[in-house]
C-alpha positions as CSV (number, residue, x, y, z in Angstrom):
1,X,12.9,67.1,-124.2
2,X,11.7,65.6,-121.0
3,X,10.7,67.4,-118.5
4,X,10.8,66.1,-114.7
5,X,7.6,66.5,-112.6
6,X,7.5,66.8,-108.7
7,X,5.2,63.7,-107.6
8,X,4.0,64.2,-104.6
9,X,5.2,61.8,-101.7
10,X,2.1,59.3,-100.9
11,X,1.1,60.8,-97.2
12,X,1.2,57.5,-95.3
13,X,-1.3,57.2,-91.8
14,X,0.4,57.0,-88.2
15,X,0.2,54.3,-85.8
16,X,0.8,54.4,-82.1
17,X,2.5,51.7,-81.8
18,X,3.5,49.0,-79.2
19,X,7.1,46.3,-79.6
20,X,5.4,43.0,-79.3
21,X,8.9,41.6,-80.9
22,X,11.9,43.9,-81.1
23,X,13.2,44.3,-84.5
24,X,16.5,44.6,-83.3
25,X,18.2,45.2,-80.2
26,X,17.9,48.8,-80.0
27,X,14.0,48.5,-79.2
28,X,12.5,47.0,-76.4
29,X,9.0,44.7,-75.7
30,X,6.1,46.9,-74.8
31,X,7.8,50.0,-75.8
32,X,5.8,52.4,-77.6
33,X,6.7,53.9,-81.1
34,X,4.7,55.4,-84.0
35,X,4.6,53.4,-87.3
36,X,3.2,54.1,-90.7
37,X,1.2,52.0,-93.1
38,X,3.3,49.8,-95.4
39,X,4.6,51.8,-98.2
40,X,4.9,50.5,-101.4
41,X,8.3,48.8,-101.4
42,X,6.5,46.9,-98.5
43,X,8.8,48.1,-95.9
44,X,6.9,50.8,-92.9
45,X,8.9,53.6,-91.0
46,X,9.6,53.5,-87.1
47,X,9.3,57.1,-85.1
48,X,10.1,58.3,-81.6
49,X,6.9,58.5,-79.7
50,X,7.6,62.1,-78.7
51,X,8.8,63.0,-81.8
52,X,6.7,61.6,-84.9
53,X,7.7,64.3,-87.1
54,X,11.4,64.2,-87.0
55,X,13.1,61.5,-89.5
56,X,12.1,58.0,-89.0
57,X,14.6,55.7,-87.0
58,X,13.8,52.8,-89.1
59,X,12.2,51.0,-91.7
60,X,11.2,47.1,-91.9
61,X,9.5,44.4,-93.6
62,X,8.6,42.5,-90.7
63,X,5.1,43.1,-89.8
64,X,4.8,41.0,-86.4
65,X,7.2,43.3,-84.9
66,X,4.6,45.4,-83.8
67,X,1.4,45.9,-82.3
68,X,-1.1,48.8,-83.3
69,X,-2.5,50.3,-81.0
70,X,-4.7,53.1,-82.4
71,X,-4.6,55.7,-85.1
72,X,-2.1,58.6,-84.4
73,X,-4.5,61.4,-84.9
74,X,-6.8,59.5,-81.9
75,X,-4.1,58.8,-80.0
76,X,-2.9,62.6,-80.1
77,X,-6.4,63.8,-78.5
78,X,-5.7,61.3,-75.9
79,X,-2.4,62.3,-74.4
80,X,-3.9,65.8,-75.1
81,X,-6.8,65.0,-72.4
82,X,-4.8,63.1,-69.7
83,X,-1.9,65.8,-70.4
84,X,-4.9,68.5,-70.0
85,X,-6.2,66.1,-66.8
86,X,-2.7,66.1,-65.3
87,X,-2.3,69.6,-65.1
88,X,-5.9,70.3,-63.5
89,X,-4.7,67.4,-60.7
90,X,-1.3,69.9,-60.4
91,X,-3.4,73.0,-60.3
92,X,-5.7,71.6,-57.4
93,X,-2.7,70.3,-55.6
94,X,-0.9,73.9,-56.3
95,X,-3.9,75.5,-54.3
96,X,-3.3,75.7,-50.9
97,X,-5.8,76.4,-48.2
98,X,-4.9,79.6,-46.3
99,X,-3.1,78.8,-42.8
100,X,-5.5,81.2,-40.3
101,X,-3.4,81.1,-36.6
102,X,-5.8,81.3,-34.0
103,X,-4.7,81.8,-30.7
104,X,-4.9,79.1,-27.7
105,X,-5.6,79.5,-24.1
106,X,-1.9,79.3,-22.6
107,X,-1.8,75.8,-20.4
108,X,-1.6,75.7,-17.1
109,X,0.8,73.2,-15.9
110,X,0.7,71.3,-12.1
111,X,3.3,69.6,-10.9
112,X,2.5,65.5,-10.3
113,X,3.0,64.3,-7.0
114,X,4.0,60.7,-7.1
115,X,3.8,59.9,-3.1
């Protein structure tokens, strides 16, 4: 009797990546994606920037298609700093200074006499 073991999947690194040229039509040149390493059928999977943990939207054979850019893990502590850089620039522009109204000496107006 055979029994069936669970295997676990091989965990594959991330890629920021960046179109250099597009697969197919759906992806753009200098668009920026997450790719895995090659697995071992030789194809590597496609993500959403945004969204590297939902299902790939792709899988190819080509490797000139795209450009790494850096490791995902790195690339994830970047966004998080400019992300944590934009929000400080938001905050200072948030604070406004306080208006104080002083008051002003009223005018005093003289009529111009042309002749």
């Amino acid at each position: 009797m055979d029994v069936a073991i669970d295997v676990p999947a091989q965990v594959l690194n991330k890629y920021l990546a960046r179109v250099v040229k597009p697969p197919s039509h759906f992806y753009r040149i200098d668009e920026e994606y997450i790719i895995t390493e090659q697995r071992a059928d030789g194809y590597y999977s496609v993500f959403f920037k945004l969204r590297p943990d939902d299902p790939p939207i792709g899988a190819y054979q080509r490797t000139n298609c795209f450009e790494r850019i850096m490791y995902l893990e790195e690339s994830e502590a970047v966004m998080h700093d400019i992300l944590k850089l934009e929000q400080r620039t938001e905050d200072s522009v948030n604070d406004k200074p306080e208006i104080v109204h002083v008051p002003t000496e009223k005018q005093k107006y003289e009529q111009l006499s042309l002749f």
